[in-house]
C-alpha positions as CSV (number, residue, x, y, z in Angstrom):
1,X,0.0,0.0,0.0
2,X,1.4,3.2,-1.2
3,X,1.6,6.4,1.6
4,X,2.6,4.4,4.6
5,X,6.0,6.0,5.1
6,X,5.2,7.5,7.9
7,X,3.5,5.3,10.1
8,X,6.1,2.4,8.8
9,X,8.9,4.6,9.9
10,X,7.7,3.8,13.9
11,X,6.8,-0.2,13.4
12,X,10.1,-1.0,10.7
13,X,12.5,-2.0,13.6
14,X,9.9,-4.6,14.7
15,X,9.4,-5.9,11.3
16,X,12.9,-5.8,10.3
17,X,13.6,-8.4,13.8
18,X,10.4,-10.5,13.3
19,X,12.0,-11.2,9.5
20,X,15.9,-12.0,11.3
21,X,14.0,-13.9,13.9
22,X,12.3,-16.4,11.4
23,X,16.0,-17.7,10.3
24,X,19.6,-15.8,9.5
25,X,18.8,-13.4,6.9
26,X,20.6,-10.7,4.9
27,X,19.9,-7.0,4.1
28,X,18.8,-7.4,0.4
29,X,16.7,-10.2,1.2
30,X,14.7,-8.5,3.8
31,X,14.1,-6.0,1.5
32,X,12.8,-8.4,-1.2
33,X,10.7,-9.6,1.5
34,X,8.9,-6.1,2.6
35,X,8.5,-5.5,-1.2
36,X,6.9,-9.0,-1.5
37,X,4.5,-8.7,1.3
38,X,3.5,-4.8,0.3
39,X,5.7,-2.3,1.1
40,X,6.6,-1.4,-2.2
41,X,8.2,1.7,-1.2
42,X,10.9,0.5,0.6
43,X,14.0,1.1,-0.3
44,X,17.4,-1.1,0.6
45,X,18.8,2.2,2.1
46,X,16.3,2.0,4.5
47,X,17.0,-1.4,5.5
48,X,20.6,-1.0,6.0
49,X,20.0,1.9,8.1
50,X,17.5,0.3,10.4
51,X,19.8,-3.3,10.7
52,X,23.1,-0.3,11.5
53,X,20.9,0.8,14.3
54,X,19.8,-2.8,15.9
55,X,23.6,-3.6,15.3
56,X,24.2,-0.7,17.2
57,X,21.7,-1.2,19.8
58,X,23.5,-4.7,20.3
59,X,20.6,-6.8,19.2
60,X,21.9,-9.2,16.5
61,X,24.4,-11.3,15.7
62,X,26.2,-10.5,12.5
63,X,28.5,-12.8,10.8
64,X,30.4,-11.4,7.7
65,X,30.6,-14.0,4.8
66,X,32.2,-13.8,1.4
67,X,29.4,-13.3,-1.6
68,X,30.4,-15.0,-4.7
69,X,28.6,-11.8,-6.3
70,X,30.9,-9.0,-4.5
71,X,31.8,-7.8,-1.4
72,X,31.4,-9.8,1.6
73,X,27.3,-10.0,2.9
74,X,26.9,-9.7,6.8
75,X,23.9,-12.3,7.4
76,X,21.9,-11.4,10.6
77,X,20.4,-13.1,13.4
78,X,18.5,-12.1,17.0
79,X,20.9,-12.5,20.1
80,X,18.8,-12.8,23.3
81,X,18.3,-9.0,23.4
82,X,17.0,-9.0,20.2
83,X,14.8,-11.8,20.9
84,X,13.6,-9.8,24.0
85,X,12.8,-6.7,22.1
86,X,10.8,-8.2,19.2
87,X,8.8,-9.7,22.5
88,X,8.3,-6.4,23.6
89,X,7.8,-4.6,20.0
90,X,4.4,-7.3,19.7
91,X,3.2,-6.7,23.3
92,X,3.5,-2.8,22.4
93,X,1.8,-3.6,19.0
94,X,-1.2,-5.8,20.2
95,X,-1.3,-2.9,22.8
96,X,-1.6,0.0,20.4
97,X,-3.8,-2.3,17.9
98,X,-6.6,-3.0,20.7
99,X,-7.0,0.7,21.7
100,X,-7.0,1.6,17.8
101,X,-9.8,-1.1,17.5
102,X,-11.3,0.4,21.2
103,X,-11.4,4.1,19.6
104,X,-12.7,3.0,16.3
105,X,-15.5,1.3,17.5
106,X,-16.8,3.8,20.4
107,X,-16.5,6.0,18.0
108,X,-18.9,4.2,15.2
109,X,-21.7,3.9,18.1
């Protein structure tokens, strides 16, 4: 769906660590993936600035492999902080989502 930017910009770190979470991953392929499932306008800029950031926030494990296609690929996965904070992105999502769903419906009464 086109015109999501902004509200994709506050939920991308949570998507971006459910993807690593489902299996060691790498930044072009997440990418692929958001533009498969929808989110047409993301760009792979925008996915390597959001995996610098969880690197930086210590909560992945990167391993640097040679790519018989150029450089070297870093392939991601969720260390036990990152595992703990896509818990806590989906408890702050289902959170958000139910009073969303709690607004929308007092409000159609």
């Amino acid at each position: 769906m086109k015109g999501l930017t902004e509200l994709l910009k506050g939920v991308l770190e949570g998507i971006v660590l459910q993807k690593i979470g489902q299996g060691e991953t790498y930044g072009y392929e997440i990418t692929q993936y958001l533009q498969n499932i929808g989110f047409e306008d993301i760009a792979e800029g925008t996915v390597y600035t959001v995996l610098l950031r969880l690197e930086k926030k210590e909560l992945l494990h990167v391993e640097k492999r040679k790519s018989e296609l150029g450089p070297p690929r870093k392939f991601y996965t969720l260390n036990d902080s990152g595992k703990y904070e896509l818990d806590k992105f989906w408890e702050k999502w289902f959170f958000l989502s139910r009073k969303l769903n709690d607004i929308k419906e007092n409000d159609s009464k």
